[in-house]
C-alpha positions in Angstrom: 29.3 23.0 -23.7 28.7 19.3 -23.7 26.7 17.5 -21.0 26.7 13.6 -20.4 23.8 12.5 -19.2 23.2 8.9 -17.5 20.5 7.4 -17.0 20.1 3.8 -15.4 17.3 1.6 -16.5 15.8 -1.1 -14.3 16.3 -4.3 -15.7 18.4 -2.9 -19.0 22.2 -1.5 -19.2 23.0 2.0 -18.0 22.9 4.6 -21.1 24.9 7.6 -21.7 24.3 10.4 -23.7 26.1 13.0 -25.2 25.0 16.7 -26.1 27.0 19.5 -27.5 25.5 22.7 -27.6 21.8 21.9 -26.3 19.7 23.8 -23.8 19.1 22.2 -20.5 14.9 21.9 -21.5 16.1 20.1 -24.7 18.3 17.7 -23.2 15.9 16.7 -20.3 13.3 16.1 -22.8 15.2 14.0 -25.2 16.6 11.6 -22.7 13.3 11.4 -20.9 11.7 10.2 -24.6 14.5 7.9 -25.0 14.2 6.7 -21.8 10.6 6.0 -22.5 11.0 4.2 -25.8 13.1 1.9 -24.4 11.6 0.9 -21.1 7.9 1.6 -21.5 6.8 -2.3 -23.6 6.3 -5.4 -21.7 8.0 -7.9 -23.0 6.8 -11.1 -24.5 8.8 -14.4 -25.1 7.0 -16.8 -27.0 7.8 -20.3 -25.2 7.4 -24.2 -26.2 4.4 -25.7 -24.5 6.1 -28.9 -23.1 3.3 -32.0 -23.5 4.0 -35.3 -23.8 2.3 -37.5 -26.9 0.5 -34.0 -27.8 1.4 -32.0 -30.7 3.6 -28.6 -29.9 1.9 -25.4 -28.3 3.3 -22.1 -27.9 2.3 -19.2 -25.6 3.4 -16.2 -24.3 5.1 -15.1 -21.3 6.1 -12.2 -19.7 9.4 -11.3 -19.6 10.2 -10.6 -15.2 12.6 -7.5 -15.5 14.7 -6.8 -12.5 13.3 -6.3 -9.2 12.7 -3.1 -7.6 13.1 -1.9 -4.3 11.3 0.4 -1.9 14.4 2.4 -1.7 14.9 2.8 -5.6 10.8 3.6 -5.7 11.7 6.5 -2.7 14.7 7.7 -5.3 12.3 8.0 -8.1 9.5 9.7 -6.5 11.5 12.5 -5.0 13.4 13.1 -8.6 9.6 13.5 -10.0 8.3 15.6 -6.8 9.7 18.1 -4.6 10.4 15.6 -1.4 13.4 14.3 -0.4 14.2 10.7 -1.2 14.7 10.4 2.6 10.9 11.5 3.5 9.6 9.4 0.5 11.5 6.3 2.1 10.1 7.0 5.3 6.7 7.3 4.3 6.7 4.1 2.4 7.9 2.3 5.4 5.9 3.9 7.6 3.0 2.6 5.3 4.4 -1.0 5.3 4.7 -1.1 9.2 0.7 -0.1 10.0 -0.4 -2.0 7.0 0.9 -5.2 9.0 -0.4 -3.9 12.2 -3.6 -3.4 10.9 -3.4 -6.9 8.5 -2.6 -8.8 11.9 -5.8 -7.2 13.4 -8.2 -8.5 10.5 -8.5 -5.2 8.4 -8.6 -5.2 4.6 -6.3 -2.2 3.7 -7.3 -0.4 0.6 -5.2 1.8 -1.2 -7.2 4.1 -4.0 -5.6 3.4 -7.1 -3.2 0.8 -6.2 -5.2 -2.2 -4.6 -6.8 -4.5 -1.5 -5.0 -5.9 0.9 -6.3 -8.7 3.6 -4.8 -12.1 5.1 -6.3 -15.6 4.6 -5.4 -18.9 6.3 -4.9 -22.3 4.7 -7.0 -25.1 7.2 -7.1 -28.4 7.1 -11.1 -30.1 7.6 -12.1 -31.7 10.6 -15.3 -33.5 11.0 -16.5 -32.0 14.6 -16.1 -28.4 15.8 -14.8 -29.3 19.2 -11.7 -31.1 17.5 -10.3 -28.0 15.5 -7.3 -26.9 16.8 -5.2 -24.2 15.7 -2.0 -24.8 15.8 -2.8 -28.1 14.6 -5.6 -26.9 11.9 -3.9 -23.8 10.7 -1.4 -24.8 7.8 -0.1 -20.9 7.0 -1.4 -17.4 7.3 -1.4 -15.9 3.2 -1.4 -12.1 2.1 -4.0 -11.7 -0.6 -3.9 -8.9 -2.8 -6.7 -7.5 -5.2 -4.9 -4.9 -7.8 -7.1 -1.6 -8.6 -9.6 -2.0 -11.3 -13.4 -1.1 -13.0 -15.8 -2.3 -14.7 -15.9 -1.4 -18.3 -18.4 -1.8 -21.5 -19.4 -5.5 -21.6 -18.3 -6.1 -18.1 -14.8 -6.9 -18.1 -12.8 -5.6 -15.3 -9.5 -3.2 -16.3 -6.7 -3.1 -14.2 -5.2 -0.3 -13.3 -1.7 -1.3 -13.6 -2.3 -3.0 -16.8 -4.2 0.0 -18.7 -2.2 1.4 -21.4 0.7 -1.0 -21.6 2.5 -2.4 -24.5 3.7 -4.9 -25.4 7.1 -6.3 -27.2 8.2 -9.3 -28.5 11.6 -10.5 -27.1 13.6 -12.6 -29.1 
């Protein structure tokens, strides 16, 4: 028997893979491995800090991988769960939809585990009450949003979404 398996990474090239003779448990568990290997590290690129009249700096940045979308989120929840892409999609949508109604209406949303979410304006000053105007004062309405974390030993806060990663260098 030989089974081709692919597998599309976000941000990376599809891979294939090839098994002869391999039970289904095996195979699963070797691509998912592989899989992890590969697309698990942030990556770093070390870039020129650009000053003029200063001596050369370098940093390190983050390397943005492709974007993701709600729909491709829905398609890997149901693989890992026993719901159908379709509810998943619906769901998260559904969630989108009253987290602006309730945004609009002041609320902070918080999601356990994931974050807060609440809107902020940008105003301009004035010097007497009376003379504040909205449309006039009110520059843009901004979504603010505070990711997941604790407090740990010393008092640093930990992210959720950052615990655990690792890093790569690119390049």
């Amino acid at each position: 028997m030989v089974l081709v398996v692919n597998m599309y990474g976000f941000g990376q090239q599809n891979h294939s893979f090839c098994f002869v003779r391999a039970n289904r448990d095996t195979i699963i568990n070797r691509v998912i491995r592989y899989y992890e290997k590969r697309n698990m590290a942030l990556q770093i690129k070390i870039q020129r800090m650009r000053t003029k009249g200063q001596t050369v700096k370098w940093y390190g940045k983050a390397v943005k991988r492709q974007d993701v979308t709600l729909q491709q989120i829905a398609e890997i929840i149901s693989q890992n769960n026993s719901v159908t892409e379709s509810d998943v999609y619906g769901v998260l949508k559904a969630l989108v939809h009253e987290m602006k109604f309730l945004l609009q209406m002041g609320h902070t949303v918080k999601l356990d585990g994931f974050g807060n979410f609440h809107l902020t304006i940008e105003s301009e000053m004035v010097d007497d009450k009376r003379d504040y105007r909205f449309d006039e004062h009110v520059k843009r309405v901004k979504c603010k949003f505070t990711p997941a974390s604790h407090r740990v030993q010393g008092g640093k806060l930990s992210y959720y979404f950052c615990e655990g990663v690792e890093l790569e260098r690119k390049g």
